[in-house]
C-alpha positions in Angstrom: 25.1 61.5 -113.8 26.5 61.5 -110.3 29.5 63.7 -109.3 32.3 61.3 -108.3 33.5 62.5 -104.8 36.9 62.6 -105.4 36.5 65.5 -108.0 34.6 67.5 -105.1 37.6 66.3 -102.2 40.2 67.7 -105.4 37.7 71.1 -105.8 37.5 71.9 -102.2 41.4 71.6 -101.4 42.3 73.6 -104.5 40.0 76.2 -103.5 40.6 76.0 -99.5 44.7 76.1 -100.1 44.0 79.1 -102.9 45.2 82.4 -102.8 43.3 83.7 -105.0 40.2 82.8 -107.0 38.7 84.2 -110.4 34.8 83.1 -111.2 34.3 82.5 -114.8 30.8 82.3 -115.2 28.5 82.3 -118.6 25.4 81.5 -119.4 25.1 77.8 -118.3 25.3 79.0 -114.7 22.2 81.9 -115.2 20.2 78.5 -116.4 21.6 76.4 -113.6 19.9 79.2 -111.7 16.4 78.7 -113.2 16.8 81.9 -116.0 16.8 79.3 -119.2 15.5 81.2 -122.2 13.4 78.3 -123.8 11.3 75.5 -122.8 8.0 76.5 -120.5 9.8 78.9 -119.0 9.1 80.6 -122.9 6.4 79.4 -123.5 4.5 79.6 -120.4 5.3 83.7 -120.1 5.0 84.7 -124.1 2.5 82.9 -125.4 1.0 86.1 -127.4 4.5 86.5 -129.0 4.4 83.1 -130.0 1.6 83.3 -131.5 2.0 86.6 -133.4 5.2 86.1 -134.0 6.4 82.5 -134.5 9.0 82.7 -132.2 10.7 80.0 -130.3 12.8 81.3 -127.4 14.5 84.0 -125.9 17.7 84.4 -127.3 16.5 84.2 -131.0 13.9 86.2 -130.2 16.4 89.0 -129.5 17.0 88.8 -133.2 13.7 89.1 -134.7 13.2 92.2 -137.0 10.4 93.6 -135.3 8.6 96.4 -137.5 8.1 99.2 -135.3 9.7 101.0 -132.1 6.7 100.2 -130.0 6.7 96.3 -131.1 10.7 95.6 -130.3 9.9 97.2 -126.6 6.5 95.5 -126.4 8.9 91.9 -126.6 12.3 93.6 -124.6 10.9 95.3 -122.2 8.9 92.0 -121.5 12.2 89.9 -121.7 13.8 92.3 -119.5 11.6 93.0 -116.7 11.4 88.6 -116.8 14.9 87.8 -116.9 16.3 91.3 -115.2 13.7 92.6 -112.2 11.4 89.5 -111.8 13.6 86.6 -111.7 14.6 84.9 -108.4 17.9 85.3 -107.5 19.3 81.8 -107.9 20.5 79.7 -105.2 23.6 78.8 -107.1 24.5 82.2 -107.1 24.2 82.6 -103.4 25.8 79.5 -102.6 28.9 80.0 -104.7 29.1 83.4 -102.7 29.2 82.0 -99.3 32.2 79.2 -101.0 34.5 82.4 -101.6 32.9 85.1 -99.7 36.2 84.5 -97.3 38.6 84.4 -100.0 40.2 86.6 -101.8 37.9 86.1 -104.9 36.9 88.0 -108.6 34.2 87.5 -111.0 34.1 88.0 -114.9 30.9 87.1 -116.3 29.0 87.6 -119.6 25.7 87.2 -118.0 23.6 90.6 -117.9 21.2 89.4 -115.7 22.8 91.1 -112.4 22.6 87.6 -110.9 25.9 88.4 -109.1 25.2 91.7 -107.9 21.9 91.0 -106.7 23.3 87.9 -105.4 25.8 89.7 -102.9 29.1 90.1 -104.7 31.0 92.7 -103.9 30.4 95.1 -106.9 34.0 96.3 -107.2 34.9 92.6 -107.6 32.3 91.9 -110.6 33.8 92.8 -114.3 30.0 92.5 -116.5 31.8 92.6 -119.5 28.9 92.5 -121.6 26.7 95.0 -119.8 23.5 95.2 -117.7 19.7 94.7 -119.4 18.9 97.0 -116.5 20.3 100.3 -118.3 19.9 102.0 -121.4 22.4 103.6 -123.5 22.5 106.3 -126.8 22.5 103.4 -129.8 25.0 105.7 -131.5 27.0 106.6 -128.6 26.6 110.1 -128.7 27.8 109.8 -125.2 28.6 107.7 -122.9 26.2 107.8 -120.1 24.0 104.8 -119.3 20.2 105.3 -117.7 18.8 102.8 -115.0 15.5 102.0 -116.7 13.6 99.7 -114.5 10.6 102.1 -114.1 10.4 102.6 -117.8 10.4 99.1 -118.2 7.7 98.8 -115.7 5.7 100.8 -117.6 6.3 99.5 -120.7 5.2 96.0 -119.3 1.9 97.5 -118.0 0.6 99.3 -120.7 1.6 97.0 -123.3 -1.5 95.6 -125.6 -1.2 93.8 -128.8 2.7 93.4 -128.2 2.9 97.1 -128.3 4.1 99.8 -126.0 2.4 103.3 -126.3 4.9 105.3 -128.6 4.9 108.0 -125.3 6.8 104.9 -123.7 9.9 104.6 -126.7 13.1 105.4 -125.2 15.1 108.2 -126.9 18.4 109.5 -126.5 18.1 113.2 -124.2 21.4 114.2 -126.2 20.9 113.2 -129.6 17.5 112.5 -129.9 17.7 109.0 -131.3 17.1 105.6 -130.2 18.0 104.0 -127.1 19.0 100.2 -126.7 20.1 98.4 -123.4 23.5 98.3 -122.4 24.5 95.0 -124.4 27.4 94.1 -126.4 25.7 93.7 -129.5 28.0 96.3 -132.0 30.9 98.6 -131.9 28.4 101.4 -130.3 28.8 99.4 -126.8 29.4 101.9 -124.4 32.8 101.0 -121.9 32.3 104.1 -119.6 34.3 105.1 -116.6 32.8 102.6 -114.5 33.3 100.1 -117.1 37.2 100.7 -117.5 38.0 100.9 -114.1 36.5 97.4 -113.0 38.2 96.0 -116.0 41.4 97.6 -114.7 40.8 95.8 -111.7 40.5 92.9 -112.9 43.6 93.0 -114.8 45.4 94.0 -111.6 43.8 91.0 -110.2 45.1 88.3 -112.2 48.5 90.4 -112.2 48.6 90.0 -108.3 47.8 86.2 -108.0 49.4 84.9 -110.8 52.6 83.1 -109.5 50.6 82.8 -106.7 48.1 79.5 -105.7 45.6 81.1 -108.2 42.3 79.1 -108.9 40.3 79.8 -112.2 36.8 78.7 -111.0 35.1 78.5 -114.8 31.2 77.7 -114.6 28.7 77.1 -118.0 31.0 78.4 -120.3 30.6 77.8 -123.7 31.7 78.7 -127.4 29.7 81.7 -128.1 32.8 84.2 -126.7 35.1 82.1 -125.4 38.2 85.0 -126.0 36.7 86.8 -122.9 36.7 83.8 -120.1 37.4 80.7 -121.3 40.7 80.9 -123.5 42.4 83.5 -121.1 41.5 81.2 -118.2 43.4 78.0 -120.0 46.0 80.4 -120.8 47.1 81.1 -117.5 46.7 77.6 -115.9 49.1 76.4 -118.7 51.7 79.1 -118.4 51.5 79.2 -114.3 52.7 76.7 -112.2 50.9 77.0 -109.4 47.4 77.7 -111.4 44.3 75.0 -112.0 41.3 75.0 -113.8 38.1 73.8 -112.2 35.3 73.5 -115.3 31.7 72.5 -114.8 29.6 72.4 -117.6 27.0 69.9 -119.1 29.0 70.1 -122.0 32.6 71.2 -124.1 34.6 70.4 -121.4 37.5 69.8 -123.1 40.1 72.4 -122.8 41.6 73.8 -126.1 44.8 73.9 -124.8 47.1 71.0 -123.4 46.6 71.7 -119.6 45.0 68.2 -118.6 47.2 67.8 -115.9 46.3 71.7 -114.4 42.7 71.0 -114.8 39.7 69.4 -113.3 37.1 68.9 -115.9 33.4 68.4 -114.7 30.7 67.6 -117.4 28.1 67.8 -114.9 25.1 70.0 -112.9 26.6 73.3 -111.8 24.2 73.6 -109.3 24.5 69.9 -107.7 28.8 70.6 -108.1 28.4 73.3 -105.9 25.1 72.2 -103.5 28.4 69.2 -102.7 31.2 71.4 -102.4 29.5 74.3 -100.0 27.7 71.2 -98.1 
């Protein structure tokens, strides 16, 4: 479906006469970027998971009860190094950079794919709420440290056979001595660190500053899965601001929640061709 050119004329004179601009972005904008977790992009790279294992992309995979220590990091370390350290960084993510790289712009994403950071972005303006596949933390919390474990995930990748790691390779805690898991929101035992607290307090400060203010809340492949974190709080303040809008491109649930139709622009459509028009 084409883009109709007067949404893209309405986007680029909200976001020229801005302020300020918050990036919402989830997961539909990683895919946009060519990191889709199913489809050859699966199949092509994890055949002998497939096989062993039955399993049919990505995301559930992340679920499967794997036996042993050395078979769970024979698949993540796998899915990390592919989606984490190997992928491209997308065009889309480079592209919306050079659209706000002038303004006076923040991001809150619940992508863990360092797309934005590896895009560009400036890292005190990036809120990764969920966390980073390229750390490790204590599963217990013990404490509240977190480990950059790209060369342990390289090694895990090479010396993998049979969908195992060597058990030399399993990641344990240095404090408590138990397991290690990357730094993803999956329980209460999600580790908000330092680091963690003070980019969320500046994002807070953020949408304190602009709001009141021509604020633009720039939401991109956001779904249902957590919409509390991005895409209710973004509806929230376009309805209760005058002088905030909404811009939402998805390929699908478009439709706001709340009754801000008239503060919105709703784009069921290509992320990457909405942007490829609006930087162009």
């Amino acid at each position: 479906m084409m883009i109709d050119s007067e949404d893209i004329e309405k986007a680029n004179q909200l976001i020229v006469e801005s302020d300020a601009i918050l990036i919402g972005a989830g997961a539909g904008l990683s895919i946009a970027a060519g990191i889709a977790y199913s489809g050859t992009r699966f199949t092509n790279n994890f055949a002998d998971y497939i096989e062993r294992y039955k399993l049919t992309d990505m995301y559930s995979a992340s679920f499967y009860p794997f036996h042993t220590l050395e078979e769970k990091w024979g698949y993540f370390s796998r899915h990390i190094k592919f989606n984490r350290f190997d992928a491209k960084i997308g065009k889309v993510y480079t592209d919306i950079l050079n659209l706000v790289k002038d303004k006076n712009y923040f991001v809150i994403t619940t992508n863990v794919d360092s797309q934005f950071f590896r895009a560009g972005f400036h890292s005190q303006r990036v809120f990764a709420t969920q966390g980073d596949y390229g750390k490790f933390q204590c599963k217990i919390a013990c404490h509240d440290e977190l480990y950059d474990n790209e060369d342990v995930i390289t090694q895990m990748v090479e010396k993998q056979a049979d969908c195992h790691i060597p058990s030399s390779l399993v990641p344990y805690c240095p404090v408590c001595g138990g397991n290690m898991v990357s730094h993803l929101r999956i329980d209460a035992n999600f580790i908000e660190n330092a680091d963690w607290k003070k980019t969320r307090e500046r994002y807070v400060n953020f949408i304190q500053q602009s709001l009141g203010k021509q604020f633009v809340l720039l939401e991109l492949g956001v779904g249902f899965n957590t919409p509390g974190i991005i895409r209710w709080p973004m509806e929230q303040i376009a309805m209760n601001y005058e002088k905030s809008a909404l811009i939402r491109v998805n390929k699908e649930h478009v439709q706001p929640t709340y009754d801000i139709q008239d503060k919105s622009l709703l784009i069921e459509n290509d992320i990457t061709e909405f942007i490829e028009k609006l930087t162009h």
